[in-house]
CHARMM-style PDB file with segment names, atoms N, HN, CA, C and O in Angstrom:
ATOM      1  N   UNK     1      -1.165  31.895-127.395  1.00  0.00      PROA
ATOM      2  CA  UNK     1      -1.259  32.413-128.751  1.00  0.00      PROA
ATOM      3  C   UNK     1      -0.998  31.257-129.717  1.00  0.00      PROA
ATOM      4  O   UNK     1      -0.054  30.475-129.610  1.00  0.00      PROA
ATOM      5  N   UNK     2      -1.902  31.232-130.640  1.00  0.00      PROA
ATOM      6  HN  UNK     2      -2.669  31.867-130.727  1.00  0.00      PROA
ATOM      7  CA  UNK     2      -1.966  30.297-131.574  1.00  0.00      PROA
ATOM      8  C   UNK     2      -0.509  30.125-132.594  1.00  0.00      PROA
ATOM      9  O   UNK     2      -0.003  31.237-132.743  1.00  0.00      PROA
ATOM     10  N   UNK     3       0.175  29.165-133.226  1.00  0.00      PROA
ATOM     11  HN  UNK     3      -0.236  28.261-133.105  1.00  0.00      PROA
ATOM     12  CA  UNK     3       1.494  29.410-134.001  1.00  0.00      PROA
ATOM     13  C   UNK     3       1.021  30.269-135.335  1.00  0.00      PROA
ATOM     14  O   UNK     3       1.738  31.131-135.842  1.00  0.00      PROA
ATOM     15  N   UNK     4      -0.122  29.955-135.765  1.00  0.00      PROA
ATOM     16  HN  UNK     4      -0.704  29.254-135.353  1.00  0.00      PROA
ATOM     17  CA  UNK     4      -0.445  31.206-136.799  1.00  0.00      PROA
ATOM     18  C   UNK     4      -0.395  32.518-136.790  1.00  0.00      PROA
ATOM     19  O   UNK     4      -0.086  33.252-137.728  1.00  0.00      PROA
ATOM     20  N   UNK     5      -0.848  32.945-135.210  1.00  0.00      PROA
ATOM     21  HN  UNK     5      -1.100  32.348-134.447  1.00  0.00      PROA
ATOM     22  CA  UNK     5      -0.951  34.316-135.075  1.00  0.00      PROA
ATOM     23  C   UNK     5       0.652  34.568-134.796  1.00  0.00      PROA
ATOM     24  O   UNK     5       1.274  35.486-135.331  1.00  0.00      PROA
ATOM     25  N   UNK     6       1.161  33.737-133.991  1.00  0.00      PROA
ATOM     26  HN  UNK     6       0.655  32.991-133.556  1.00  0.00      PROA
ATOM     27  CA  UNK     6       2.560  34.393-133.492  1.00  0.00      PROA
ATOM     28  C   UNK     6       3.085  34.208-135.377  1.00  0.00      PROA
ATOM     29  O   UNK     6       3.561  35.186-135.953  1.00  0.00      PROA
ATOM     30  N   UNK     7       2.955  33.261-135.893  1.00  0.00      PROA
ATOM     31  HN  UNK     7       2.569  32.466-135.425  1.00  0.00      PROA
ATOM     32  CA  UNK     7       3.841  34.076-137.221  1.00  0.00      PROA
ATOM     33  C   UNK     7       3.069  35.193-137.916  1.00  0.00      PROA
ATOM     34  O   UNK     7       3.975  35.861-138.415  1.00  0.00      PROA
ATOM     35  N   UNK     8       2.182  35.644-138.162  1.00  0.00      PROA
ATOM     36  HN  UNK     8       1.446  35.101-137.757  1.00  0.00      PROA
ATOM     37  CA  UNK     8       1.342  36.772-138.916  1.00  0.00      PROA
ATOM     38  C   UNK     8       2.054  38.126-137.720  1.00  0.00      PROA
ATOM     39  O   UNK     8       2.452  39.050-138.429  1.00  0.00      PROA
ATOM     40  N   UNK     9       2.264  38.405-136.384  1.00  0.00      PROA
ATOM     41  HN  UNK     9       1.941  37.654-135.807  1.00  0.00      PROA
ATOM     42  CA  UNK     9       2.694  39.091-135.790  1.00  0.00      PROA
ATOM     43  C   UNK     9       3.728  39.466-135.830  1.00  0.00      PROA
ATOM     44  O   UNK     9       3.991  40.659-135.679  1.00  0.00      PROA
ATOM     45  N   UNK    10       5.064  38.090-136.153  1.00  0.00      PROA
ATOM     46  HN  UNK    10       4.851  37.121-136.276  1.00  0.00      PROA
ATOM     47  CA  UNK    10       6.032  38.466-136.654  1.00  0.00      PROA
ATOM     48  C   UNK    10       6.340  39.101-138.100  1.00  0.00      PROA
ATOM     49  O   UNK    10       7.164  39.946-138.453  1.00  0.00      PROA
ATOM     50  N   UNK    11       5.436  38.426-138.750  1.00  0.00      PROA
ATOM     51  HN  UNK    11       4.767  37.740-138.464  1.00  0.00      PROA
ATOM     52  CA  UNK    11       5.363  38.603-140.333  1.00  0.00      PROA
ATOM     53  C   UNK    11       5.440  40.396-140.402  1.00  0.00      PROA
ATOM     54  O   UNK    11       6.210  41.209-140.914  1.00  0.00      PROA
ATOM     55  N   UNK    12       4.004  40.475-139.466  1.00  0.00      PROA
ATOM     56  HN  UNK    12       3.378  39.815-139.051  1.00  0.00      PROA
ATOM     57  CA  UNK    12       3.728  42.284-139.803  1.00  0.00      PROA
ATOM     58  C   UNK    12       4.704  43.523-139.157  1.00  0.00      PROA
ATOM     59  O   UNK    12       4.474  44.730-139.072  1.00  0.00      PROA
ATOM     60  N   UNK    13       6.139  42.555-138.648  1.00  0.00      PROA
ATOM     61  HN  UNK    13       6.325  41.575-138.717  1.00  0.00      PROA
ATOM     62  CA  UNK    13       6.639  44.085-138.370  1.00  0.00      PROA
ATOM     63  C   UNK    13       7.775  44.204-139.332  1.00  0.00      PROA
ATOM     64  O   UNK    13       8.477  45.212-139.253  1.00  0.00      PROA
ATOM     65  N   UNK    14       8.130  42.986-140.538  1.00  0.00      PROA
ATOM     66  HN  UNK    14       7.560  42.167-140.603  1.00  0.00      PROA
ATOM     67  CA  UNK    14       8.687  42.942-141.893  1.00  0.00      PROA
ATOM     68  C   UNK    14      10.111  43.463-141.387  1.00  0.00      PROA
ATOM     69  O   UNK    14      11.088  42.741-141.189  1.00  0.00      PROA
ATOM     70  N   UNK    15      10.034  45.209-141.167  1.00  0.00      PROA
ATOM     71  HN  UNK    15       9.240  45.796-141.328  1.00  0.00      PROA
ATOM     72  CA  UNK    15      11.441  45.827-140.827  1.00  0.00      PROA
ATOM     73  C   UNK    15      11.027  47.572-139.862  1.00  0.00      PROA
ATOM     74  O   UNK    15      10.030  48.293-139.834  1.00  0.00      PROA
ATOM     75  N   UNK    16      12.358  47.632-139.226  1.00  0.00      PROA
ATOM     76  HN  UNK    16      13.168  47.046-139.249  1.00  0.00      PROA
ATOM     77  CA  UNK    16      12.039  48.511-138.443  1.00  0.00      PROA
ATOM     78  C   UNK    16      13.268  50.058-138.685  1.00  0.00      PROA
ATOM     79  O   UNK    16      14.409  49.639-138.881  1.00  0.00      PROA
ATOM     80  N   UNK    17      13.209  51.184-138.691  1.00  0.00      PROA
ATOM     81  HN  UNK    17      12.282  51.525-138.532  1.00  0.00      PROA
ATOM     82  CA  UNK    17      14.330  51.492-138.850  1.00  0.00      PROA
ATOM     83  C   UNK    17      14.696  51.942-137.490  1.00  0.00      PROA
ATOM     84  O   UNK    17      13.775  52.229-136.727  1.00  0.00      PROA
ATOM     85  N   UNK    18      16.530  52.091-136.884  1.00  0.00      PROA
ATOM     86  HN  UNK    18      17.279  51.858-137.504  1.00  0.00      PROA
ATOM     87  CA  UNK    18      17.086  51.936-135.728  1.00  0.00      PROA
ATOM     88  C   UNK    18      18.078  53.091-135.639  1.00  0.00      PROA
ATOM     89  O   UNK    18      19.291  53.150-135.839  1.00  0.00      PROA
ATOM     90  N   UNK    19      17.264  53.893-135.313  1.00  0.00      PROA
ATOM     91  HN  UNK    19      16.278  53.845-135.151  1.00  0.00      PROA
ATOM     92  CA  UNK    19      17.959  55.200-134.526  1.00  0.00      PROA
ATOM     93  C   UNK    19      19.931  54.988-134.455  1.00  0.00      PROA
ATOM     94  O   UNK    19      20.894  55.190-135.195  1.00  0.00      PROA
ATOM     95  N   UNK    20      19.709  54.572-133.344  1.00  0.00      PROA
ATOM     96  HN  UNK    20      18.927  54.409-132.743  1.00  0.00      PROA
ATOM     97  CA  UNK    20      21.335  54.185-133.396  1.00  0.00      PROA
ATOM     98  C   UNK    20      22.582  53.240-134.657  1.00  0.00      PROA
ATOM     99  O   UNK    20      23.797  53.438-134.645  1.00  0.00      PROA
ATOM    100  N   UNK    21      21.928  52.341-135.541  1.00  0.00      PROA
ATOM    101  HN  UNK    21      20.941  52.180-135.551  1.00  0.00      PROA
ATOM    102  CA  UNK    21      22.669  52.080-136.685  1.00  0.00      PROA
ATOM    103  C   UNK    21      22.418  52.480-137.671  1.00  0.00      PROA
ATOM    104  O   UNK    21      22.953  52.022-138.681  1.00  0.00      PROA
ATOM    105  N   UNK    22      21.401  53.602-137.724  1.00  0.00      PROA
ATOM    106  HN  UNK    22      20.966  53.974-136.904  1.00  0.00      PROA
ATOM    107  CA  UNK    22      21.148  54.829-139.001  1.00  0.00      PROA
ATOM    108  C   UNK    22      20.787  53.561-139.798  1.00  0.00      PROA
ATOM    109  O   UNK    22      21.555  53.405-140.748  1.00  0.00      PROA
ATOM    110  N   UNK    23      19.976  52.747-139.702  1.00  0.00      PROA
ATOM    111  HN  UNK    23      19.353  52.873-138.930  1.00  0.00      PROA
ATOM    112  CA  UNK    23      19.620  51.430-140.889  1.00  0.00      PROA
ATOM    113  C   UNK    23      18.430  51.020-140.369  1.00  0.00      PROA
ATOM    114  O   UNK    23      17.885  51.380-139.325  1.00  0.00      PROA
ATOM    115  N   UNK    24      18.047  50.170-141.259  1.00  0.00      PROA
ATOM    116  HN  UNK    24      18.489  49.878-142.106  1.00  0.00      PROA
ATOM    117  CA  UNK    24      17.137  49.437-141.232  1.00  0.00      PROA
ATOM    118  C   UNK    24      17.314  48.013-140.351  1.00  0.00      PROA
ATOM    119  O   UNK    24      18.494  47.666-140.306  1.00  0.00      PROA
ATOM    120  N   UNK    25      16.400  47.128-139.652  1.00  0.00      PROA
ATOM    121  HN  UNK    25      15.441  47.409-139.689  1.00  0.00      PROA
ATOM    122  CA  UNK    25      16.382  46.120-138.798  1.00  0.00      PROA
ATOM    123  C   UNK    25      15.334  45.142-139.737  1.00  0.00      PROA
ATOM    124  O   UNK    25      14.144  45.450-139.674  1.00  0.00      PROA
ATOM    125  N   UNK    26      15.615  44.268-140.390  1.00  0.00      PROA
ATOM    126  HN  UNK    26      16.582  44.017-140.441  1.00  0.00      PROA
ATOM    127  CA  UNK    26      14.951  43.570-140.960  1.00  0.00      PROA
ATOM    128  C   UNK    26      14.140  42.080-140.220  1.00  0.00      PROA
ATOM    129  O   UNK    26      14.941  41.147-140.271  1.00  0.00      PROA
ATOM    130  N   UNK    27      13.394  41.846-139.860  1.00  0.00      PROA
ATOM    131  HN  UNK    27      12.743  42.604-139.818  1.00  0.00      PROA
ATOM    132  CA  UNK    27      12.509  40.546-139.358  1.00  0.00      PROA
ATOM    133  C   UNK    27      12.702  39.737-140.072  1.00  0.00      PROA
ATOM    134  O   UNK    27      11.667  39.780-140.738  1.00  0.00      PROA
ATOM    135  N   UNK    28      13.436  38.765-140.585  1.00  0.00      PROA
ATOM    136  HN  UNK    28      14.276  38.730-140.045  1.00  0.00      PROA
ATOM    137  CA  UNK    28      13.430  37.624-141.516  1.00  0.00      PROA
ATOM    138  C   UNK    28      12.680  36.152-141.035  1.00  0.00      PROA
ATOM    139  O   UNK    28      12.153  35.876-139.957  1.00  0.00      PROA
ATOM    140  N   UNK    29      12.811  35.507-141.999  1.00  0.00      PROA
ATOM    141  HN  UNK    29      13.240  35.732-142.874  1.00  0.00      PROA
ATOM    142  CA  UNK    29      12.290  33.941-141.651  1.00  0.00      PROA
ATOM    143  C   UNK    29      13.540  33.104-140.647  1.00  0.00      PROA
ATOM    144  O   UNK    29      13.288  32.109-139.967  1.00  0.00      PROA
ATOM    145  N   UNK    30      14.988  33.805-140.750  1.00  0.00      PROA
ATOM    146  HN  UNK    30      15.193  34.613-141.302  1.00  0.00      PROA
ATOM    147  CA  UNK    30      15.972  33.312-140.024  1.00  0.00      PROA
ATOM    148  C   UNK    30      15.530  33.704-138.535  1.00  0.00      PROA
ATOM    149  O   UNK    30      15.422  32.891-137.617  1.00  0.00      PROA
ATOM    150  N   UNK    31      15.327  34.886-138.457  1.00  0.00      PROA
ATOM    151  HN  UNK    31      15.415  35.546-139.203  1.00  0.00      PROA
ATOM    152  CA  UNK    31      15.048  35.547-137.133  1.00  0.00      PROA
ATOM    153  C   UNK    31      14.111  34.869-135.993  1.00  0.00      PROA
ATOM    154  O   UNK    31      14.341  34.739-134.791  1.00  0.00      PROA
ATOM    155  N   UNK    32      12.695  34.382-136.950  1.00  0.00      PROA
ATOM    156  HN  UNK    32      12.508  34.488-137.927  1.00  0.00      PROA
ATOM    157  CA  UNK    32      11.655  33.914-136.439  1.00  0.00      PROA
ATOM    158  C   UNK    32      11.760  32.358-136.332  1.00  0.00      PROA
ATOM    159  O   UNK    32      10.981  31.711-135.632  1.00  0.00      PROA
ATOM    160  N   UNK    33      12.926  31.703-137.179  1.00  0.00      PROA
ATOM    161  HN  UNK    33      13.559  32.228-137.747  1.00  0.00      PROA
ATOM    162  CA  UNK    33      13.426  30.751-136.920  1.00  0.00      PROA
ATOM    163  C   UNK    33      13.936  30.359-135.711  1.00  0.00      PROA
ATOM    164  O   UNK    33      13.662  29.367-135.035  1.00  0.00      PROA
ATOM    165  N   UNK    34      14.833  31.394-135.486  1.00  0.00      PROA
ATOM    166  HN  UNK    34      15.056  32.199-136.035  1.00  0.00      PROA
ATOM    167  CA  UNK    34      15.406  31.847-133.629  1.00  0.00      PROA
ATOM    168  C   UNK    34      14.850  32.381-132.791  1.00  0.00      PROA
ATOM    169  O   UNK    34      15.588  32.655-131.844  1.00  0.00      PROA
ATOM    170  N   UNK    35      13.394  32.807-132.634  1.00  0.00      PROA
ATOM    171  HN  UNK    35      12.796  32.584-133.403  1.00  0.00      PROA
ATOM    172  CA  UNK    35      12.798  32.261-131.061  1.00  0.00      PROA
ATOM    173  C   UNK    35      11.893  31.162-131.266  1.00  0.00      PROA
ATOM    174  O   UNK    35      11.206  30.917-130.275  1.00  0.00      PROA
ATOM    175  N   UNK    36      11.735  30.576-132.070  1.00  0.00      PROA
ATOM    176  HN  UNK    36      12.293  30.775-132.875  1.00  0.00      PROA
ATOM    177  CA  UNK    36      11.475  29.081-132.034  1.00  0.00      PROA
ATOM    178  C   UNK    36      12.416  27.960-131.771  1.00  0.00      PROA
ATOM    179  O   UNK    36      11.951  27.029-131.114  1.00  0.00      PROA
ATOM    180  N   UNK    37      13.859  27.860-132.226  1.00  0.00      PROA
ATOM    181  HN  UNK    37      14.237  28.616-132.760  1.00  0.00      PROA
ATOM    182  CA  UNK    37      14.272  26.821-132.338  1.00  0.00      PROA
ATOM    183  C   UNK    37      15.819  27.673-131.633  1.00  0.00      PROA
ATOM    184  O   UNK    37      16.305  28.803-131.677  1.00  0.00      PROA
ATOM    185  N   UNK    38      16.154  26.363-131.019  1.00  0.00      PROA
ATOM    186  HN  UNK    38      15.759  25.445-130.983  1.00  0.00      PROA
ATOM    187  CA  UNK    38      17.371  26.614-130.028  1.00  0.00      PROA
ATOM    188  C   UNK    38      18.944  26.963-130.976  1.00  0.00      PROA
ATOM    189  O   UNK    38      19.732  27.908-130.937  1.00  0.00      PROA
ATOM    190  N   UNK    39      18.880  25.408-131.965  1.00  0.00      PROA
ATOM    191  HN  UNK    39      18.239  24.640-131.997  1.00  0.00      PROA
ATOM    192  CA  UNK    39      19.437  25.236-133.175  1.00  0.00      PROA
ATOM    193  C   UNK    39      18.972  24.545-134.044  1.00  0.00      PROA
ATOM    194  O   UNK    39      17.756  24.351-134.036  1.00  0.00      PROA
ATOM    195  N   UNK    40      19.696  24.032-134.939  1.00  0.00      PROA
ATOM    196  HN  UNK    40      20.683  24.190-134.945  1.00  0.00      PROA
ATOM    197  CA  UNK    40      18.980  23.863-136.109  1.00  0.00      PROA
ATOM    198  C   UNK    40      17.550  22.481-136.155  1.00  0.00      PROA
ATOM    199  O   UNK    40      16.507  22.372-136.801  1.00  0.00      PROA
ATOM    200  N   UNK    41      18.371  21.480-134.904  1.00  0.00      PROA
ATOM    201  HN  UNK    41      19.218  21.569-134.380  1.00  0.00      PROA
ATOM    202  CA  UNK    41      17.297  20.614-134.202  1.00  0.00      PROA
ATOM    203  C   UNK    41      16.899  20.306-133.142  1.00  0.00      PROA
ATOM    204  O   UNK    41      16.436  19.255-132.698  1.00  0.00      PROA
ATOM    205  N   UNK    42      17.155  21.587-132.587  1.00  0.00      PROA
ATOM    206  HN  UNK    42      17.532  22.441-132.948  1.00  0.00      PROA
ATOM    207  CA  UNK    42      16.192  21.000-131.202  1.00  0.00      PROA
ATOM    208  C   UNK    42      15.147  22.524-130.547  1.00  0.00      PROA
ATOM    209  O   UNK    42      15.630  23.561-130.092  1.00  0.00      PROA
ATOM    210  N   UNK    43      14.043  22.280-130.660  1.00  0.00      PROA
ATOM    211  HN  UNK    43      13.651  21.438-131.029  1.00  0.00      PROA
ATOM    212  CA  UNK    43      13.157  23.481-130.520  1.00  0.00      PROA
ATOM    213  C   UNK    43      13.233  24.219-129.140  1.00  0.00      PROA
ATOM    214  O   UNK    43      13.796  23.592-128.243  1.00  0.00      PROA
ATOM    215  N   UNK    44      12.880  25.117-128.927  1.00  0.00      PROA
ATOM    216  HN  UNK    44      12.422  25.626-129.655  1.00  0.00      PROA
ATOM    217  CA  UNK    44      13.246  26.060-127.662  1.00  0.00      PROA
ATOM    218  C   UNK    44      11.912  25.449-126.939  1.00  0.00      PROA
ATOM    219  O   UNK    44      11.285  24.758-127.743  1.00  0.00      PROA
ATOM    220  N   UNK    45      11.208  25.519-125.449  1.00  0.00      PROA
ATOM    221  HN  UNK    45      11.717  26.081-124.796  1.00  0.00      PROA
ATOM    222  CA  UNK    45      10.270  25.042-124.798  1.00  0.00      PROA
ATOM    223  C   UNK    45       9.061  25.902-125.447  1.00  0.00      PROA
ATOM    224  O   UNK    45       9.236  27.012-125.951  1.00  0.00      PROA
ATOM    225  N   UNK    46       7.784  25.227-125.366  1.00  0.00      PROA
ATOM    226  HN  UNK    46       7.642  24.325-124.957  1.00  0.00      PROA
ATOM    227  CA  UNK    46       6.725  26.034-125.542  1.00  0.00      PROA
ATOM    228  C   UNK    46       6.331  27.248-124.807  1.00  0.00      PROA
ATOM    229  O   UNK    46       5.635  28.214-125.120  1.00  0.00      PROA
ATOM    230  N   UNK    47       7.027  26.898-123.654  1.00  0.00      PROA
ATOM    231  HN  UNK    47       7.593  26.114-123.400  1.00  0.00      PROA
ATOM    232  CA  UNK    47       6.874  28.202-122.779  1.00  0.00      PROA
ATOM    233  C   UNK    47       8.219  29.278-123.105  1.00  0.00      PROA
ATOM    234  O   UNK    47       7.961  30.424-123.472  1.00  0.00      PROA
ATOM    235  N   UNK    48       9.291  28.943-122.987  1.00  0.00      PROA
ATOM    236  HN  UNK    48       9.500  28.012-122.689  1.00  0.00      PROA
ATOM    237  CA  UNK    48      10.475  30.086-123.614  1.00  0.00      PROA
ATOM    238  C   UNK    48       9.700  30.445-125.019  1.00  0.00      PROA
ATOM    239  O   UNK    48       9.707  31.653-125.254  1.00  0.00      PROA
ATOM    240  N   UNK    49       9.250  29.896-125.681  1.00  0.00      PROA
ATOM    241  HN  UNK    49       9.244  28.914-125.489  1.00  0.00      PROA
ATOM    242  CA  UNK    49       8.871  30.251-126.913  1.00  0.00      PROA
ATOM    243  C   UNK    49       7.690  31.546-126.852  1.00  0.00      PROA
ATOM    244  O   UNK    49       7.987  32.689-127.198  1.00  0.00      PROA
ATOM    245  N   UNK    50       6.666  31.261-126.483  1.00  0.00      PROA
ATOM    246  HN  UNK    50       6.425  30.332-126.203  1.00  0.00      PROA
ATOM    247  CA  UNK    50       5.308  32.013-125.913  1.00  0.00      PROA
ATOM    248  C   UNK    50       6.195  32.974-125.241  1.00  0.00      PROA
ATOM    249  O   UNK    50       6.123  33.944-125.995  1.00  0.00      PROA
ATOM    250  N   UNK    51       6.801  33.220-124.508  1.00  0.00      PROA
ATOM    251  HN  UNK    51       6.859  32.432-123.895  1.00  0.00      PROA
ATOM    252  CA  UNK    51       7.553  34.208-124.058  1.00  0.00      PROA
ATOM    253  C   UNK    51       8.487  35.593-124.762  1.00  0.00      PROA
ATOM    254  O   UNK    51       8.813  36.678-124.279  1.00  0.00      PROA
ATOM    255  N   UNK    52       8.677  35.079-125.866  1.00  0.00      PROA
ATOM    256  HN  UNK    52       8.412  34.198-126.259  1.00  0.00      PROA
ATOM    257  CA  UNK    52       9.974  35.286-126.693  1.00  0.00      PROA
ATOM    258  C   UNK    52       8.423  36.299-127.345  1.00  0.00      PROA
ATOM    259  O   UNK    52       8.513  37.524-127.261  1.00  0.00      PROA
ATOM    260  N   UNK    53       7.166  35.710-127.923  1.00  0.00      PROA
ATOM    261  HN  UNK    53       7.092  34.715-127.991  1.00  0.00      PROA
ATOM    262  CA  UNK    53       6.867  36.362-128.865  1.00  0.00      PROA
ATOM    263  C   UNK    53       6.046  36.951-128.240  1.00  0.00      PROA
ATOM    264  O   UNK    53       5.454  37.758-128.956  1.00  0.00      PROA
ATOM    265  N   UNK    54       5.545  36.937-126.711  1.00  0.00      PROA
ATOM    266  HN  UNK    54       6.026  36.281-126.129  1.00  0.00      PROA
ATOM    267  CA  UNK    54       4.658  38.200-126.125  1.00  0.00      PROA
ATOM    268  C   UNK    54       5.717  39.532-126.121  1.00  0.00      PROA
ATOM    269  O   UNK    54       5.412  40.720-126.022  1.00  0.00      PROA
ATOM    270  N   UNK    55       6.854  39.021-126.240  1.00  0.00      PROA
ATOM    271  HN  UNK    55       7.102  38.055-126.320  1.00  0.00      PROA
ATOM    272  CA  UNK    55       8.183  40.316-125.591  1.00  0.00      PROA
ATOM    273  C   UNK    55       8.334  41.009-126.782  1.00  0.00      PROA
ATOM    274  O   UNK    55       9.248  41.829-126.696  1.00  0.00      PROA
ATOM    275  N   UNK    56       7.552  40.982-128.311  1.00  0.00      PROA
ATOM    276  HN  UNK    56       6.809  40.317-128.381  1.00  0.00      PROA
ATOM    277  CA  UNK    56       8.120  41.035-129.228  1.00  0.00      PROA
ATOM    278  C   UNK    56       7.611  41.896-129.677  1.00  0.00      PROA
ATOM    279  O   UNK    56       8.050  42.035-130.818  1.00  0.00      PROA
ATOM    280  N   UNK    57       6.355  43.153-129.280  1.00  0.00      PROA
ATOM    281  HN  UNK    57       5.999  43.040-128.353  1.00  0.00      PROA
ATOM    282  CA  UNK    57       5.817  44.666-129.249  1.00  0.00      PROA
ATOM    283  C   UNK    57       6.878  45.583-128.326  1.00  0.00      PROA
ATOM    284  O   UNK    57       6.761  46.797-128.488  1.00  0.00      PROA
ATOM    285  N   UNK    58       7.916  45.126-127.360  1.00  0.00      PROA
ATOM    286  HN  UNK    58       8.011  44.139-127.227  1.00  0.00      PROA
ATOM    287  CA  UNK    58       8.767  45.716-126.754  1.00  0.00      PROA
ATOM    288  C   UNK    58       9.872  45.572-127.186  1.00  0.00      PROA
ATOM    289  O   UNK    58      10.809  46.245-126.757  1.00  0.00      PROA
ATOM    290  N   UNK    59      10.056  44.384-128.422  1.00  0.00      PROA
ATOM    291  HN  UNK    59       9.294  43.837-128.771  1.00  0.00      PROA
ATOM    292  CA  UNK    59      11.564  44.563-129.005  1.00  0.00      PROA
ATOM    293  C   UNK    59      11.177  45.894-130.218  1.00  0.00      PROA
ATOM    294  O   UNK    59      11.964  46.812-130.446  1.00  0.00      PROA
ATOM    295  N   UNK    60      10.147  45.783-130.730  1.00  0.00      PROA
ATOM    296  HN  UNK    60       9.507  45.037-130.544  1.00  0.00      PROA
ATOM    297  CA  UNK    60       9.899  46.730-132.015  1.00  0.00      PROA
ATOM    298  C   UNK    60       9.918  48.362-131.181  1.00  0.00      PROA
ATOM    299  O   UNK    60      10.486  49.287-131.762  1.00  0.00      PROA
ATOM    300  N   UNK    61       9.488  48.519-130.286  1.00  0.00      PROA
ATOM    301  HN  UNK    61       9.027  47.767-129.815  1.00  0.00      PROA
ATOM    302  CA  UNK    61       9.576  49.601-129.356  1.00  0.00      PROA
ATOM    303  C   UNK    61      10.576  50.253-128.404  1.00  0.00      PROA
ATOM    304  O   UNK    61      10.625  51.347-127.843  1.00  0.00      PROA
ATOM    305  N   UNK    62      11.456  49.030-128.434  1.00  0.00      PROA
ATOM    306  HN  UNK    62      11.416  48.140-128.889  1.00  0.00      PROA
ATOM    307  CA  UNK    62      13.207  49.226-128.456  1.00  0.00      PROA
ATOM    308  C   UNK    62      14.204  49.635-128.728  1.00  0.00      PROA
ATOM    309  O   UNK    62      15.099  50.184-128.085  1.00  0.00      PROA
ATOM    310  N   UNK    63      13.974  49.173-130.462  1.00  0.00      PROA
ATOM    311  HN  UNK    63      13.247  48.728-130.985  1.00  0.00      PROA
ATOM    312  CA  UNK    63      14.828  49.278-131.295  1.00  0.00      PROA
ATOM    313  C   UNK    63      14.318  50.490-131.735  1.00  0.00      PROA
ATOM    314  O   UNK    63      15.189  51.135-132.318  1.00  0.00      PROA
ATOM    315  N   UNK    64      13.142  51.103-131.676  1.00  0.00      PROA
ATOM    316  HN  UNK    64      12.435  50.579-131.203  1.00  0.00      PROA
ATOM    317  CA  UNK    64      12.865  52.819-132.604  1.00  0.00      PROA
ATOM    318  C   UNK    64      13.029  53.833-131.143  1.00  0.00      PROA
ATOM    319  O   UNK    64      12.834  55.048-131.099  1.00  0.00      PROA
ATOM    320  N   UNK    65      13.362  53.108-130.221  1.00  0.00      PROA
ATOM    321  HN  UNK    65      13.520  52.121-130.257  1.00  0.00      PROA
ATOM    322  CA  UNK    65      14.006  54.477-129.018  1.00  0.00      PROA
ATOM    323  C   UNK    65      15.319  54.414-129.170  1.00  0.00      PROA
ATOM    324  O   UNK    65      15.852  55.513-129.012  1.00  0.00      PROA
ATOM    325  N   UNK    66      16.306  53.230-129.507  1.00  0.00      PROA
ATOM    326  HN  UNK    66      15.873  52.338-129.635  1.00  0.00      PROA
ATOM    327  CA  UNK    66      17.439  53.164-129.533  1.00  0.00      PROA
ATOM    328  C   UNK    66      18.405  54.173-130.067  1.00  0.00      PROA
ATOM    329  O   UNK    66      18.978  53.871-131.114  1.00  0.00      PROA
ATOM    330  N   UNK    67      18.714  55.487-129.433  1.00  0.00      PROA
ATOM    331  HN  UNK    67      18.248  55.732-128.582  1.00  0.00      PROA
ATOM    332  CA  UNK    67      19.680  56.441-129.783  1.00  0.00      PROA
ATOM    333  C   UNK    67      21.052  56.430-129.253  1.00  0.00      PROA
ATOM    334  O   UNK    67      21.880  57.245-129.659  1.00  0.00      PROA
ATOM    335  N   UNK    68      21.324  55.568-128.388  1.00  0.00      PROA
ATOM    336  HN  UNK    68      20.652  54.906-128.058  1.00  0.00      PROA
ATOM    337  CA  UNK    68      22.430  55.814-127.844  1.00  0.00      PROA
ATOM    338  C   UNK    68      23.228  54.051-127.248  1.00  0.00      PROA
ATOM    339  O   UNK    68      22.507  53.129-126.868  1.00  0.00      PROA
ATOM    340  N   UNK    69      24.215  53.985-127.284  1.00  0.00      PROA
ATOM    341  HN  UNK    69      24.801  54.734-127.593  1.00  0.00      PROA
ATOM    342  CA  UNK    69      24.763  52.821-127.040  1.00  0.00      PROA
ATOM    343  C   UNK    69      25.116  52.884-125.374  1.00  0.00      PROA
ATOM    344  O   UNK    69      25.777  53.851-124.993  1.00  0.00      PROA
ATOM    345  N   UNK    70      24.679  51.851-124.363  1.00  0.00      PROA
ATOM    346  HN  UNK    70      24.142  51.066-124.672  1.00  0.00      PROA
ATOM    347  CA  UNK    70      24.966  52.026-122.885  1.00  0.00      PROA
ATOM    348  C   UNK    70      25.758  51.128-123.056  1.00  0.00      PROA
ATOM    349  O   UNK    70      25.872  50.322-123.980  1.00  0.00      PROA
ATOM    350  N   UNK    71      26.557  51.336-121.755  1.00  0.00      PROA
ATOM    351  HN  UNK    71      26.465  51.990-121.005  1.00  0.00      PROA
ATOM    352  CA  UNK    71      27.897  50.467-120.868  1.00  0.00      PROA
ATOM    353  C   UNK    71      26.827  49.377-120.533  1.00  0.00      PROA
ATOM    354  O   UNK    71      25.667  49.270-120.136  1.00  0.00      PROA
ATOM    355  N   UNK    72      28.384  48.296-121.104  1.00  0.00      PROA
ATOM    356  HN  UNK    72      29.327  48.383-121.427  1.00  0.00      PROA
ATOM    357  CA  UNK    72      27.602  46.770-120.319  1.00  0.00      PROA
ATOM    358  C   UNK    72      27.549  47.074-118.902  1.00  0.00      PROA
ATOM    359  OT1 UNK    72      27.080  46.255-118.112  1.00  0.00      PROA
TER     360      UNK     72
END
């Protein structure tokens, strides 16, 4: 996936609302900052990365089933 599309993908899920913290889940530029970059200088692998944002139709699909808090 191209870095354009993975940000326009992130871009379009803006915010989500979350069953279990009765709130809103906001997508920020910080967020998308963090599956790109490890810290502030050193970038995560191209492959952890590509990874992070195929998984990222199952985090939005996560967080709107999320009703209940499980045991670690």
């Amino acid at each position: 996936m191209h870095e354009n599309d993975r940000e326009k993908l992130y871009r379009s899920i803006g915010k989500i609302y979350c069953p279990y913290f009765k709130e809103t889940v906001h997508f920020t530029e910080l967020g998308f900052e963090h599956i790109r970059f490890k810290n502030r200088n050193k970038s995560r692998t191209i492959k952890d990365q590509n990874m992070r944002f195929k998984l990222l139709p199952n985090v939005v699909r996560i967080i709107n089933l999320s009703h209940t808090l499980q045991g670690k």
